[in-house]
Every structure is written in structure tokens, then in C-alpha cells.
Residue frames as qw, qx, qy, qz and C-alpha x, y, z in Angstrom:
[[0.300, 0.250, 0.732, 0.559, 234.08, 50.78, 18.19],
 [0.064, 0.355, -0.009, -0.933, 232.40, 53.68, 16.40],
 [0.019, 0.354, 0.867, 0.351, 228.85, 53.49, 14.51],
 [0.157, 0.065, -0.125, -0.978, 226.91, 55.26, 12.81],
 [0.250, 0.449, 0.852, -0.097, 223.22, 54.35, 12.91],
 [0.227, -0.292, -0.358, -0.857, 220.66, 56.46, 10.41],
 [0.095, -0.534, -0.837, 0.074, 217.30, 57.93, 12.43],
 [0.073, 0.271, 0.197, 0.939, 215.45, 60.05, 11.49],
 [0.539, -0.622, -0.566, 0.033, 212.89, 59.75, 14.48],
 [0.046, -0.593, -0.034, -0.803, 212.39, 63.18, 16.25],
 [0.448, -0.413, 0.155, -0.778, 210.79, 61.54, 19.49],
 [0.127, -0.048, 0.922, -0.362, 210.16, 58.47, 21.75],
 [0.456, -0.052, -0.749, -0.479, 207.51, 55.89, 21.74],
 [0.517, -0.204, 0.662, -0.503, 205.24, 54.99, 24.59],
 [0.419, -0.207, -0.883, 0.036, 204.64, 51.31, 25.54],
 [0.588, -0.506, 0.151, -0.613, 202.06, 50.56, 28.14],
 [0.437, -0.068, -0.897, 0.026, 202.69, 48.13, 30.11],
 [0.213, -0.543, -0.698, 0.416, 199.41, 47.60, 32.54],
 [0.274, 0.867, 0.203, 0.364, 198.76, 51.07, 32.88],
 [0.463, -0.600, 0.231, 0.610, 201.99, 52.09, 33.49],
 [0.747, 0.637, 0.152, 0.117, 203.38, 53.71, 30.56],
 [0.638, -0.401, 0.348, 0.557, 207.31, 53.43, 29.64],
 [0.506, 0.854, -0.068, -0.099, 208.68, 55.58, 26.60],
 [0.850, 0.075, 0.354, 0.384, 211.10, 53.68, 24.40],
 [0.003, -0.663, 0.244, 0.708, 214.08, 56.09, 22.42],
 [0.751, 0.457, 0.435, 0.193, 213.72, 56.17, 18.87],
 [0.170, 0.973, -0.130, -0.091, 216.27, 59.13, 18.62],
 [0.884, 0.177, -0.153, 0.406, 218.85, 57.28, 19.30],
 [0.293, 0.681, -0.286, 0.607, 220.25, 59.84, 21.76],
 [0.729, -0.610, 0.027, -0.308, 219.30, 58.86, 25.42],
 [0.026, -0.508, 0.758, -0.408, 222.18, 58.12, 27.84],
 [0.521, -0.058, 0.690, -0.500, 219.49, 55.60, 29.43],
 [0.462, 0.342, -0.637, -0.514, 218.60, 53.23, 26.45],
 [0.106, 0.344, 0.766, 0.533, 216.30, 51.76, 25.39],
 [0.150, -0.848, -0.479, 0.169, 214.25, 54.20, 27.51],
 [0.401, 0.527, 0.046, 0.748, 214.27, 57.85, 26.83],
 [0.494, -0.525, -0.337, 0.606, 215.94, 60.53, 28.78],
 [0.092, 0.892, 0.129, -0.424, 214.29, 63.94, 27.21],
 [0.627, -0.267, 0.409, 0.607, 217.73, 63.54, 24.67],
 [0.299, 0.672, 0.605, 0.304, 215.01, 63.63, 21.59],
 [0.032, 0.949, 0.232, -0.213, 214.77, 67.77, 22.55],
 [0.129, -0.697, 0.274, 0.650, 217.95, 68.20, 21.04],
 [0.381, 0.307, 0.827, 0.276, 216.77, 66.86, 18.04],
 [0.273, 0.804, 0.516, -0.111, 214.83, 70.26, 17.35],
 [0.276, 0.856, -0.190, -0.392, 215.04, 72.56, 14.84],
 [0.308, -0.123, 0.755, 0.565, 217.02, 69.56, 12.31],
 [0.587, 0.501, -0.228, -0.593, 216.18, 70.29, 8.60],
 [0.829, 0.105, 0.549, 0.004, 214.98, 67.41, 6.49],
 [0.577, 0.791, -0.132, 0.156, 217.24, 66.38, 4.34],
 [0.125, 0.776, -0.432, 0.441, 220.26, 67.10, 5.87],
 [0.833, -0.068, -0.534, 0.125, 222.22, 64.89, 7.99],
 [0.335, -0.817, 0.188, -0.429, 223.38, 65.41, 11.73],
 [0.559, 0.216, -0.649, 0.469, 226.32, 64.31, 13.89],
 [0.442, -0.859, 0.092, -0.243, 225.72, 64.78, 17.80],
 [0.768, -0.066, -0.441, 0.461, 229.00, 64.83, 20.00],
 [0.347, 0.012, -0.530, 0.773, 228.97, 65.78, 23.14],
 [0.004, -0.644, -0.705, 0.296, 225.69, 66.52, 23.23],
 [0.203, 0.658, 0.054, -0.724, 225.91, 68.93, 20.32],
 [0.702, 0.642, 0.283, -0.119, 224.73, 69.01, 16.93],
 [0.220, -0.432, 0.484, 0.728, 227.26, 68.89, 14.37],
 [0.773, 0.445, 0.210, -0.401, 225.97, 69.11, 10.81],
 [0.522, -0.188, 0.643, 0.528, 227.78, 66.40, 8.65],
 [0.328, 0.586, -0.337, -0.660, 228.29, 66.72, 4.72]]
């Protein structure tokens, strides 16, 4: 099943836990979820405003 999700998060969150600290995606691109796997970097250079498809691990821009 296919789904779209809206985020418009640019970058990952750190938790601490102790003082370990664990960074949570919030791009919604990470192959390793709920933890992030650098994915967020392809996330650069989107204009706001403007909506974005990734497949295959490229940017499509949708209309």
C-alpha cells in the first residue's frame, strides 16, 4: 500500500537517553526508522512552497 505522508522537516531530532544520544527521523526518509540514517541530506536545496516526491532516492518535484 502506497502513502503519502506531508513533512516538511529538513532534519532529525536528538533524544538523550542517559547520556547517550539517539536521533529520531523527522524527514521521513531513513531506511532505518524511527532513527535517522543521514537520508535528511537529500532533503537539501527543497524550495518552500513546493512539494517533493523522493523515489529511489531521488527528488522528484510533484505538481
Amino acid at each position: 500500500m502506497a502513502r503519502l505522508v506531508h513533512s516538511d522537516a529538513s532534519g532529525p531530532v536528538e533524544v538523550k537517553v542517559g547520556a547517550e544520544s539517539k536521533w529520531i527521523c523527522m524527514c521521513g526518509l531513513s531506511k532505518k526508522k524511527p532513527f535517522c540514517d543521514g537520508s535528511h541530506k537529500a532533503c537539501s536545496g527543497e524550495e518552500a512552497g513546493k512539494l517533493y516526491r523522493y523515489v529511489d532516492g531521488k527528488r522528484v518535484e510533484t505538481t
